[in-house]
C-alpha positions in Angstrom: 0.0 0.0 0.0 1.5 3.5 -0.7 1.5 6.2 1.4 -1.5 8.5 1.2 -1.0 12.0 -0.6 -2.3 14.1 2.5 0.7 12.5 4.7 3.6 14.2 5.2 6.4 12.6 3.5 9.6 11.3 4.9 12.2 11.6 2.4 15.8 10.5 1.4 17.1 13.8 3.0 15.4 13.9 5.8 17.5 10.6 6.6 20.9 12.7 7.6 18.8 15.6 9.4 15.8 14.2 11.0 15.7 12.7 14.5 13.4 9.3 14.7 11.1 9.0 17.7 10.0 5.7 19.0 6.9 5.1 21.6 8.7 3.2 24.6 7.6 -0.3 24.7 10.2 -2.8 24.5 12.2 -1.5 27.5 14.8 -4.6 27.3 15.4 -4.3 23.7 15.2 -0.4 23.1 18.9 0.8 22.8 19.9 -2.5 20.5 17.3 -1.3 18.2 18.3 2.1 18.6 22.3 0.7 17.2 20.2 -1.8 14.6 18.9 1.7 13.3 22.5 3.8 13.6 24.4 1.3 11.6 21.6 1.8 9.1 22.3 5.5 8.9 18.9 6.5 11.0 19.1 8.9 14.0 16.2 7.1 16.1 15.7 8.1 20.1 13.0 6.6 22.4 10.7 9.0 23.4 10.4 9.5 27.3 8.3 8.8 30.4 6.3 12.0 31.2 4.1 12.9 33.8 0.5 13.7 32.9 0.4 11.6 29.2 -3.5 11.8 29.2 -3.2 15.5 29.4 -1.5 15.4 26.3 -3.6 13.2 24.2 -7.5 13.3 25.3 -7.3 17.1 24.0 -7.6 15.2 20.4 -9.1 12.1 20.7 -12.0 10.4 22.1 -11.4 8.9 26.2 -12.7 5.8 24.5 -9.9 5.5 23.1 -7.4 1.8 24.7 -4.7 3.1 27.3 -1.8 2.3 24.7 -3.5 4.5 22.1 -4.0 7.4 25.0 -0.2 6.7 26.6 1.7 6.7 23.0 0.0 10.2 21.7 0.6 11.5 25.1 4.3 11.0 24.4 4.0 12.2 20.9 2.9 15.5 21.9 4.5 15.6 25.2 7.9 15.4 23.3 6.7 17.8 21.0 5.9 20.3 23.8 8.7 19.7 25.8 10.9 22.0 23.6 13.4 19.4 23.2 13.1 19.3 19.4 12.8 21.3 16.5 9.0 20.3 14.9 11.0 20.5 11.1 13.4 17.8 11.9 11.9 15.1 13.9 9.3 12.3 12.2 7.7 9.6 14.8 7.4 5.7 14.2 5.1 4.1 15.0 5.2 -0.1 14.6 2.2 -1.6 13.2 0.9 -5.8 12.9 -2.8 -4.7 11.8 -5.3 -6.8 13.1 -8.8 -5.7 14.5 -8.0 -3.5 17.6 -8.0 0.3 17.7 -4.6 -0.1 19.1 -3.9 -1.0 15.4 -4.9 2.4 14.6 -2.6 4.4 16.5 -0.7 5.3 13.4 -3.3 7.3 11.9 -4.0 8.7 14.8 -1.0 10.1 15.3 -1.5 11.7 11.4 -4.5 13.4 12.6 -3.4 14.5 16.4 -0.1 16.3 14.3 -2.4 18.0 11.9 -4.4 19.3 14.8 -1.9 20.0 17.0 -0.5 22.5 14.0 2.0 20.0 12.8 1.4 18.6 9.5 5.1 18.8 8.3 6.2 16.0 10.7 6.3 12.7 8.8 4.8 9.7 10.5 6.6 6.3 9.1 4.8 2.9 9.7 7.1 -0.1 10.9 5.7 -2.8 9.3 6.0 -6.2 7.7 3.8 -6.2 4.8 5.1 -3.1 2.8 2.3 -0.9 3.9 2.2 3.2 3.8 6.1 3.8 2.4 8.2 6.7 2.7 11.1 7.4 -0.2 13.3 8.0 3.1 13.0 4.9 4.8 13.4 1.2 3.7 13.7 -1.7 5.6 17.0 -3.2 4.0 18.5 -6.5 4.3 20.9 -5.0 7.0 18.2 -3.2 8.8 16.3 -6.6 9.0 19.4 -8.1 9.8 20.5 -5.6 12.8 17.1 -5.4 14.1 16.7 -9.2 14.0 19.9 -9.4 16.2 18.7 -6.6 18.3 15.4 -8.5 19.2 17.6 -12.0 19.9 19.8 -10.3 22.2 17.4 -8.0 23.9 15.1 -11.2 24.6 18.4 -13.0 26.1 19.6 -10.5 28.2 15.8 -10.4 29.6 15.3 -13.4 29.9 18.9 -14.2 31.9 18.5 -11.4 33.9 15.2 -12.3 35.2 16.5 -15.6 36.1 19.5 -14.6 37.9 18.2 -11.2 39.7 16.1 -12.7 42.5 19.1 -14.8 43.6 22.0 -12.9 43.5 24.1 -13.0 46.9 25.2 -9.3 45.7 22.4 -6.9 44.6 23.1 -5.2 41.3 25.2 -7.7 39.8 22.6 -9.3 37.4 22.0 -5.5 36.4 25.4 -4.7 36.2 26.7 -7.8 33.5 23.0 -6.7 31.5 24.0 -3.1 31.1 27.7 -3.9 30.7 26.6 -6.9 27.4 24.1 -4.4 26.2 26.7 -1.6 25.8 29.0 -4.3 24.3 25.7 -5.8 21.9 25.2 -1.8 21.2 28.9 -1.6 19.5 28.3 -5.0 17.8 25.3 -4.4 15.8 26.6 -0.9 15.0 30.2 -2.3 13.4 28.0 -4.8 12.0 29.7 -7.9 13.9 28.2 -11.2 15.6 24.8 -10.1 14.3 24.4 -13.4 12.5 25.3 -17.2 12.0 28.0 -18.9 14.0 29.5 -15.4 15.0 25.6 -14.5 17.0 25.6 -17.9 18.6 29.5 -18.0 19.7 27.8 -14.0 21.2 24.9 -16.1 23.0 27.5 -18.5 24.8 29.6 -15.8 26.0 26.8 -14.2 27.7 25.3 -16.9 29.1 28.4 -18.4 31.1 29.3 -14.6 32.0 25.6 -14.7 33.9 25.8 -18.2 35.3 29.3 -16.9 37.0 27.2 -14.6 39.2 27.2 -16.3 42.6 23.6 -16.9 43.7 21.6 -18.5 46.7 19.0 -20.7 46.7 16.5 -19.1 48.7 12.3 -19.5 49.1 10.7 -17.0 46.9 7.5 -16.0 45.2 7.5 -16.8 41.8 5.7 -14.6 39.2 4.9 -15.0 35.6 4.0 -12.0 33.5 1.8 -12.4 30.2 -0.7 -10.4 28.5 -1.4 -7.3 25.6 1.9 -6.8 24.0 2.2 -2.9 24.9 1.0 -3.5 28.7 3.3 -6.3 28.9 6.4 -5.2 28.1 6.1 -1.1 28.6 7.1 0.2 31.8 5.0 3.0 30.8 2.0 1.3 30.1 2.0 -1.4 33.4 3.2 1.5 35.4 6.5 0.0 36.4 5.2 -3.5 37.3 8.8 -5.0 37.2 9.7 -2.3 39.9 6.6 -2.8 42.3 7.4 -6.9 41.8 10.5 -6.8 42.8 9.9 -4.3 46.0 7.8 -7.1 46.9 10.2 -9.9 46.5 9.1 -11.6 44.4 11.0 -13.9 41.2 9.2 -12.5 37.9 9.1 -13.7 34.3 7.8 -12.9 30.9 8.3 -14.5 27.8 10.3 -13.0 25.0 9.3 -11.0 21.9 10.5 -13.6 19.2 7.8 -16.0 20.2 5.8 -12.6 19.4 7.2 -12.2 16.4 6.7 -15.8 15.6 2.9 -15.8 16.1 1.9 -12.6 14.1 4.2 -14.1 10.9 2.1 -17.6 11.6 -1.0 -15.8 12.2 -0.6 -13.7 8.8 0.4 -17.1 6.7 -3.1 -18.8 7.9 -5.0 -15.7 6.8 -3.1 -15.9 3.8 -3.6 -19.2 3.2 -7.7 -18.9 4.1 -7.7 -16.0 1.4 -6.3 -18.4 -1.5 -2.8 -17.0 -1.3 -0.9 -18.4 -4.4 2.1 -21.1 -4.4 5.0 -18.4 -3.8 3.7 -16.3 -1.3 2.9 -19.2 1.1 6.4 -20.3 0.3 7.7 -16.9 1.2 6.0 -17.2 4.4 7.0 -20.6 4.9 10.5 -19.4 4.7 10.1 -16.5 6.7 8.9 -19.1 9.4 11.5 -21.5 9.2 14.3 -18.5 9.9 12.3 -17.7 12.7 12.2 -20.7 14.2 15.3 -21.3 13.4 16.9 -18.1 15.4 14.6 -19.6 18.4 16.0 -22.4 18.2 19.7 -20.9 18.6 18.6 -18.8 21.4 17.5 -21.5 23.8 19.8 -24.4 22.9 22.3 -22.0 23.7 20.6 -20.9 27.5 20.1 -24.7 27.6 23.7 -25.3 27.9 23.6 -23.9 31.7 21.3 -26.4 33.9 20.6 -23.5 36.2 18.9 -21.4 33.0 15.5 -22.5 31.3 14.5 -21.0 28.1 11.0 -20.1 26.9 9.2 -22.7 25.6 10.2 -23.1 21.3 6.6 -21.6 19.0 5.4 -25.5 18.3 5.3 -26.2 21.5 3.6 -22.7 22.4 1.1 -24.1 19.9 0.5 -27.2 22.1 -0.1 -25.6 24.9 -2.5 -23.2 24.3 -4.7 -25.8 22.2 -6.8 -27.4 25.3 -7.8 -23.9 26.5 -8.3 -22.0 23.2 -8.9 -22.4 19.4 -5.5 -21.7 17.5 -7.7 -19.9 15.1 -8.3 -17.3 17.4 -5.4 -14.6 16.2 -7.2 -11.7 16.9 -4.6 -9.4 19.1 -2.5 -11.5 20.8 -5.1 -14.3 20.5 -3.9 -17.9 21.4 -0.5 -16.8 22.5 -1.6 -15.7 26.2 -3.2 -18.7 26.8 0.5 -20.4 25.6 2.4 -18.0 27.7 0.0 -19.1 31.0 0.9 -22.7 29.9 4.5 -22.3 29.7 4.7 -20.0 32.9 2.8 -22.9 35.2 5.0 -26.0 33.5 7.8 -23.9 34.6 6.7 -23.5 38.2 5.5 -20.2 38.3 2.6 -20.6 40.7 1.5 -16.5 40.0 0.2 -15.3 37.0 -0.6 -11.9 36.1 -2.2 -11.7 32.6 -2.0 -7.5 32.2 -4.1 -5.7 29.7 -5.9 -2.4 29.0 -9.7 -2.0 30.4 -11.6 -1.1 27.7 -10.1 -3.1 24.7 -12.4 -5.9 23.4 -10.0 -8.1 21.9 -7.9 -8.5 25.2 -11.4 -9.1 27.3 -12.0 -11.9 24.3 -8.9 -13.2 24.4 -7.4 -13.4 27.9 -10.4 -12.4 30.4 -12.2 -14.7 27.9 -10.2 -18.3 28.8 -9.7 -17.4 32.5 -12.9 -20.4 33.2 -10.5 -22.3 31.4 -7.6 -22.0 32.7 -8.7 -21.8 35.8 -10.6 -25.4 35.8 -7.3 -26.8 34.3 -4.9 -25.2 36.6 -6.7 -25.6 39.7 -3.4 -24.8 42.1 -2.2 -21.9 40.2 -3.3 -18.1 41.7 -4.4 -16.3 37.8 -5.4 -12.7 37.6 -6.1 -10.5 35.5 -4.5 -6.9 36.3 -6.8 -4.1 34.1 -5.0 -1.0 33.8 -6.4 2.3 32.7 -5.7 5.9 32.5 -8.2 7.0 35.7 -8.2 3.9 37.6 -6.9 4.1 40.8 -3.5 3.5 41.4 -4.1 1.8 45.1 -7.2 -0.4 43.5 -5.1 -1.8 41.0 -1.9 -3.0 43.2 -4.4 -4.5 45.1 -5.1 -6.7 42.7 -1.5 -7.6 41.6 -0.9 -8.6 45.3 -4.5 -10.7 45.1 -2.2 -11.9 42.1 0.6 -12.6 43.8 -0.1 -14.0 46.9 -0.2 -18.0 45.9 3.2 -20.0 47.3 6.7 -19.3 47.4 8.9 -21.4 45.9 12.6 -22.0 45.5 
């Protein structure tokens, strides 16, 4: 799909004097994607945590509006209004994987917030998949796909280590310390262009996993908490209010799974509609190879935490598959559709005897898809404490870390 004549148009020159300015969501991955973009020759920044973001936003939209919709304009116009940049040489980005939500719609909304705001020279790009809405300025290239892939591998790593190790450290800060001190090393790697791929990524994976197994840890009794949900809400600080923070002032051991299984699921989820629509020979084997590099990358990623008996990876996509199917139809792909109901799975086989499923009040598809198996899942893990945590712009902050202690307060375990 081409961009739309009354959008303002990012061009080839804008590249070397335009800032980019990405919503905050994935808060482990942010600054490798931020090198994945530099070695390409982008200048992208994360936009950051304000006070107030509603303030910002309902001004121009409806308060019907879901809360990632509300928090991502807010910080669209909060930056603009900060002063911090010039309105003729910054563009936003804003990533988009379609499907039926409003949430999907965020990218046009930002279009119309800037025109009425009195901005209609600031480009909006689209980060997507499928070709949609391009700009003569920005293309993703086989190196940005390649950086960005390697971002998203390492970013999920690092996450996924550190959560492991964290609770059990005999020395508070180390797990944080080797994280910051491999991403600042993972930052210069993708921007030189080296271990981003093949045997040269994977000999990268073993190196930081044996440099977090050499933190000294204790065994100690713990509450254990697994963290699943709507994408945004999930992963944002922003959006779940610094969950990760209020979790671990409680003591607890916390986990989420990792973006690639994300990433995963919406390339499955688009072959099946392809394939319902009568897609033709080649494009299903396109997506079939697509698919098969995916997995692949998984596969790298937790053989290679495997190799450490104290670390367990997430659960590879086929499996995922397997065990969301007793508690939902894998036809149901609408938002983050089946994959909740996997991530619950996983989380409880795992021994996480806590779940938090987090998502914005107000948004259909996430009461369909994960208020909408709780029954389920409840009648088929009978021991395991499941919540839902709703989050929304005026809910109180005290009502709602009620719940995530009603959430929380199930066993501890080692």
């Amino acid at each position: 799909m081409e961009r739309r004549e009354d959008m303002a148009e990012f061009t080839r020159a804008m590249k070397a004097t335009h800032t980019i300015l990405l919503p905050n969501m994935l808060h482990y991955h942010n600054t490798l994607l931020q090198a994945a973009f530099a070695a390409c020759g982008y200048h992208m920044e994360i936009l950051q945590e304000e006070r107030n973001l509603p303030d910002y936003s309902l001004p121009y939209i409806s308060s019907d509006y879901c809360l990632p919709t509300v928090l991502i304009l807010g910080q669209v116009l909060a930056a603009l209004r900060s002063g911090r940049f010039r309105p003729d040489q910054i563009a936003f980005m804003e990533p988009q994987t379609g499907g039926a939500c409003r949430a999907g719609n965020i990218y046009n909304s930002i279009i119309q917030c800037m025109k009425k705001a009195g901005y209609p020279q600031i480009p909006v790009i689209s980060l997507n998949a499928f070709g949609e809405e391009k700009h003569s300025g920005f293309t993703i290239t086989p190196k940005l796909l390649l950086c960005a892939i390697a971002a998203v591998c390492f970013g999920d790593l690092l996450m996924t280590l550190y959560q492991q190790v964290r609770p059990y450290e005999c020395r508070q800060g180390d797990a944080k310390a080797c994280w910051e001190k491999w991403n600042r090393k993972l930052c210069a790697d993708i921007m030189a262009g080296k271990h981003i791929f093949g045997k040269k990524r994977k000999e990268r994976y073993r190196q930081i996993v044996r440099d977090f197994a050499g933190i000294p840890v204790r065994d100690r009794q713990i509450r254990r908490v697994g963290i699943t949900g709507e994408i945004y809400m999930k992963f944002s600080p922003i959006g779940n209010e610094h969950l990760e923070k209020f979790l671990q002032e409680q003591g607890c051991a916390y986990r989420m799974g990792g973006f690639i299984n994300y990433a995963i699921y919406l390339a499955d989820s688009e072959r099946e509609d392809r394939k319902l629509c009568g897609a033709g020979r080649m494009m299903m084997k396109g997506y079939d190879t697509v698919l098969r590099y995916l997995l692949h990358i998984q596969h790298d990623i937790n053989r290679s935490i495997a190799e450490e008996s104290r670390f367990v990876p997430d659960a590879d996509f086929t499996k995922m598959k397997e065990l969301a199917a007793p508690v939902i139809n894998k036809g149901c792909r609408t938002g983050d559709g089946w994959l909740v109901a996997a991530e619950v799975a996983d989380l409880v086989e795992k021994g996480y005897e806590n779940i938090l499923i987090v998502h914005p009040f107000g948004c259909l598809v996430s009461h369909v898809c994960e208020r909408g198996i709780m029954k389920k899942l409840h009648a088929r893990y009978p021991h395991v404490n499941i919540q839902t945590v709703e989050y929304d712009y005026d809910s109180a902050r005290t009502l709602r870390e009620s719940r995530i202690l009603l959430g929380i307060s199930g066993n501890s375990r080692r």
